[in-house]
C-alpha positions as CSV (number, residue, x, y, z in Angstrom):
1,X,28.0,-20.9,-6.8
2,X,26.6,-18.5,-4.0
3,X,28.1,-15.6,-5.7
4,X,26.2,-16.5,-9.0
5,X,23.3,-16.3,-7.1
6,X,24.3,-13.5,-5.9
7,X,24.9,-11.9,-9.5
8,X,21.6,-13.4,-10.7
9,X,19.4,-11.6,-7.9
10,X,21.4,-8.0,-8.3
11,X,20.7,-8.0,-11.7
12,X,16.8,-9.0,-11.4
13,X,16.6,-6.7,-9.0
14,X,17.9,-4.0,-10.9
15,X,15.5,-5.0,-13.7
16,X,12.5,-4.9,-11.7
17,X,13.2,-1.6,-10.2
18,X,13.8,0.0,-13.6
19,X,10.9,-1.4,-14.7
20,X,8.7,-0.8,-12.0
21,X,10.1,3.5,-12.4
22,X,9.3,3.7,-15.6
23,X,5.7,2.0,-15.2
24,X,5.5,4.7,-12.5
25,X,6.9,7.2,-14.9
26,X,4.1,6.6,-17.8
27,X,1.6,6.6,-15.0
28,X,2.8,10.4,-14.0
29,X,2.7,10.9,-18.0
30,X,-1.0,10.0,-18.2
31,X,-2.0,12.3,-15.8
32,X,-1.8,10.6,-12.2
33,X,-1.0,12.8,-9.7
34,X,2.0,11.8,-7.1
35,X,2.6,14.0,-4.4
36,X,6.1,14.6,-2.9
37,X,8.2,12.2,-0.8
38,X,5.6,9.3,-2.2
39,X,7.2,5.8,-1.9
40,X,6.3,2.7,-3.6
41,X,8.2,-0.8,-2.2
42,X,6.6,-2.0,-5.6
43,X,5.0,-0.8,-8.5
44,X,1.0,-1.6,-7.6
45,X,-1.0,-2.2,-10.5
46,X,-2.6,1.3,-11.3
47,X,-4.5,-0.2,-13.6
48,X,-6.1,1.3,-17.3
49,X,-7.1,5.0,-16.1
50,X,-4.0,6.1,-13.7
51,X,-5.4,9.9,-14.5
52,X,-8.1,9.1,-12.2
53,X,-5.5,8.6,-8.9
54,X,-4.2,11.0,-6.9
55,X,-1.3,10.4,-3.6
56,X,-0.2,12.7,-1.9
57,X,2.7,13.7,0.2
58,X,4.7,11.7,2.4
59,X,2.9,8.0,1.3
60,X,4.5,4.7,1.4
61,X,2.3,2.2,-0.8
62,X,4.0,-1.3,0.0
63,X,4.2,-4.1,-2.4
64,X,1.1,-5.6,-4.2
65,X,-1.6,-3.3,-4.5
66,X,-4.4,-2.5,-7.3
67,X,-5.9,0.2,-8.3
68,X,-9.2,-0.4,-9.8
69,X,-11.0,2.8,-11.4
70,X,-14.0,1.1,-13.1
71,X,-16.3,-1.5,-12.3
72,X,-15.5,-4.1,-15.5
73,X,-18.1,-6.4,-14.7
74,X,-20.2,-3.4,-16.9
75,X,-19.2,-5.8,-19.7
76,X,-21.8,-8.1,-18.6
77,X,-24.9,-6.2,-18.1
78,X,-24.2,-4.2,-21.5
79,X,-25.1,-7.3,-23.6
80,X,-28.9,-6.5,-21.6
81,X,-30.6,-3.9,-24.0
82,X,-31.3,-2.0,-20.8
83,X,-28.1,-1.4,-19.1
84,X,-26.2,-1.3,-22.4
85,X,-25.2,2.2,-22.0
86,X,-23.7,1.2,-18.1
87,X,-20.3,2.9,-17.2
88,X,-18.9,3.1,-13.6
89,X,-15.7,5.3,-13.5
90,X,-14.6,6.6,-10.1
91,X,-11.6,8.5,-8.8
92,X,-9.3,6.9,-6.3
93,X,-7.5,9.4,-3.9
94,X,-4.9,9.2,-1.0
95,X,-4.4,11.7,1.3
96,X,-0.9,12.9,2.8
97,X,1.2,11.2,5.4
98,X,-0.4,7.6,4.6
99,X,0.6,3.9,4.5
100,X,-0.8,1.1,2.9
101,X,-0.3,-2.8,3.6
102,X,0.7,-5.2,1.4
103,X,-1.9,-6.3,-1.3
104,X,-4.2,-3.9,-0.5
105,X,-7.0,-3.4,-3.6
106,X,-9.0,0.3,-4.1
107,X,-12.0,-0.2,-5.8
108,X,-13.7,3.2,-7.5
109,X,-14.6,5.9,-5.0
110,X,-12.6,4.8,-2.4
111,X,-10.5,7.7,-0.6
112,X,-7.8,7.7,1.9
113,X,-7.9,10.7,4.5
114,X,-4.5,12.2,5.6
115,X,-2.3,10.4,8.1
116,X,-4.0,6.9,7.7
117,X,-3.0,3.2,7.8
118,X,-4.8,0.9,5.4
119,X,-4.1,-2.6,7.1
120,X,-2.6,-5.2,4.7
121,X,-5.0,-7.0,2.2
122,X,-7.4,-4.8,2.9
123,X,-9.8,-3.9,0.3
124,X,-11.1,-0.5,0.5
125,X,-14.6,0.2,-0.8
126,X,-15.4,3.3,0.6
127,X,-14.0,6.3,1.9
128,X,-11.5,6.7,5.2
129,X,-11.6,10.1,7.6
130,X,-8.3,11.7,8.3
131,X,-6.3,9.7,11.5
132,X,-7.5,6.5,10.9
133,X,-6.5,3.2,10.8
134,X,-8.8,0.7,8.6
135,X,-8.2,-2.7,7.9
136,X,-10.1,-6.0,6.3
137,X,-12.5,-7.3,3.6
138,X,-13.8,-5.0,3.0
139,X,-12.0,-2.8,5.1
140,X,-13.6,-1.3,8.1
141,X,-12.5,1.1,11.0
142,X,-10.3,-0.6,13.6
143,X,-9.6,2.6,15.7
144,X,-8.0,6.1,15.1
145,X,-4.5,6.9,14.3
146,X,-3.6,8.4,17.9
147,X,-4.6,4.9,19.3
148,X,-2.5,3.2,16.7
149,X,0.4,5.4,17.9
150,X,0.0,4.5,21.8
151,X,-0.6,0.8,21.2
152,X,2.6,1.1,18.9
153,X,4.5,2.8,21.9
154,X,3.2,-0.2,24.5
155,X,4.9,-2.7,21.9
156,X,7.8,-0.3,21.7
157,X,11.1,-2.8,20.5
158,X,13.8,-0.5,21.9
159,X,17.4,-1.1,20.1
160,X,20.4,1.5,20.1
161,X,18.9,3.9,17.7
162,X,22.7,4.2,16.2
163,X,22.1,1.1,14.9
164,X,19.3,1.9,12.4
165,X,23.0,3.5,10.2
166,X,23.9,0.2,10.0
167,X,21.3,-2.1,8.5
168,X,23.6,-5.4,8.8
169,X,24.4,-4.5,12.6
170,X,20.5,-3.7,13.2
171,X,19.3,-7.3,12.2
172,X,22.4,-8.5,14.2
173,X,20.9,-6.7,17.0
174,X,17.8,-7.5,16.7
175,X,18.6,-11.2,15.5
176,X,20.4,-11.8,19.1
177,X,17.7,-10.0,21.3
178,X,14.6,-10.1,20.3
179,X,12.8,-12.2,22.7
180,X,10.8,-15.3,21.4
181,X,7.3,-14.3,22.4
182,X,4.4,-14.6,20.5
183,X,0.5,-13.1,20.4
184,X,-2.0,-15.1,22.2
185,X,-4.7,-17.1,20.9
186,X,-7.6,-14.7,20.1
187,X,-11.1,-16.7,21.9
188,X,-13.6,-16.9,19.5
């Protein structure tokens, strides 16, 4: 029966990653612009106008994310002779060298600098320098990229780096060593 499973999932994943390249695909066709070396875990939804986003080079965009280009709830105000001819349409760009959490949501205007981290579900409303890490709802500056990259090195897991050609033998590895400790209690 495991081996069924087994089938099933290889052929739903499959599926979804065909699917999600050819949603990707269209996109491109529409007139988004993808820089190279771009990676997406997941198809995010890029929503109606994709021509209106730009990534660029060397940017992994991790599973779960929106694009949004236009502010929809114009639907409401246009039934109010006054704002009936309301439109809000706004670009949405990312810069080179970026990453981007898990169900992270870019609302119009907002634009990633080059070599940034967006934290995960972060919702980004405005516009991020270059070297920058932001995070949060809505997202907001939690320090630069070069203090990322030192707190990263503090928390360093270190591994046999000939391991990382061997994906099954890495989560052995790490499975068997990785100590059980855990972040403390933040005090209000």
């Amino acid at each position: 029966m495991n081996f069924l499973y087994r089938i099933i999932l290889k052929i739903h994943t499959v599926w979804k990653n065909l699917h999600d390249k050819a949603y990707i695909e269209i996109c491109k066709q529409r007139g988004m612009k993808v820089g190279k070396d771009v990676i997406f875990i997941k198809a995010p939804d890029l929503g109606s106008e994709p021509y209106l986003i730009e990534i660029g080079d060397r940017t992994k965009i991790t599973a779960g994310c929106s694009f949004i280009n236009h502010d929809g709830a114009m639907y409401t105000i246009r039934s109010m002779e006054k704002y009936k001819d309301a439109r809000n349409f706004a670009r949405i760009k990312i810069g080179r060298n970026c990453f981007v959490g898990n169900n992270c949501t870019f609302l119009p205007g907002a634009q990633m600098g080059d070599n940034c981290i967006l934290g995960a579900g972060s919702v980004l409303n405005s516009s991020m320098p270059d070297n920058s890490v932001y995070a949060g709802v809505p997202a907001k500056f939690i320090c630069t990229i070069e203090e990322y990259g030192d707190k990263a090195l503090q928390n360093n897991v270190m591994y046999p780096r000939e391991l990382e050609l061997n994906r099954p033998k890495l989560d052995a590895y790490i499975k068997e060593h990785l100590p059980h400790t855990y972040k403390p209690v933040r005090k209000q």
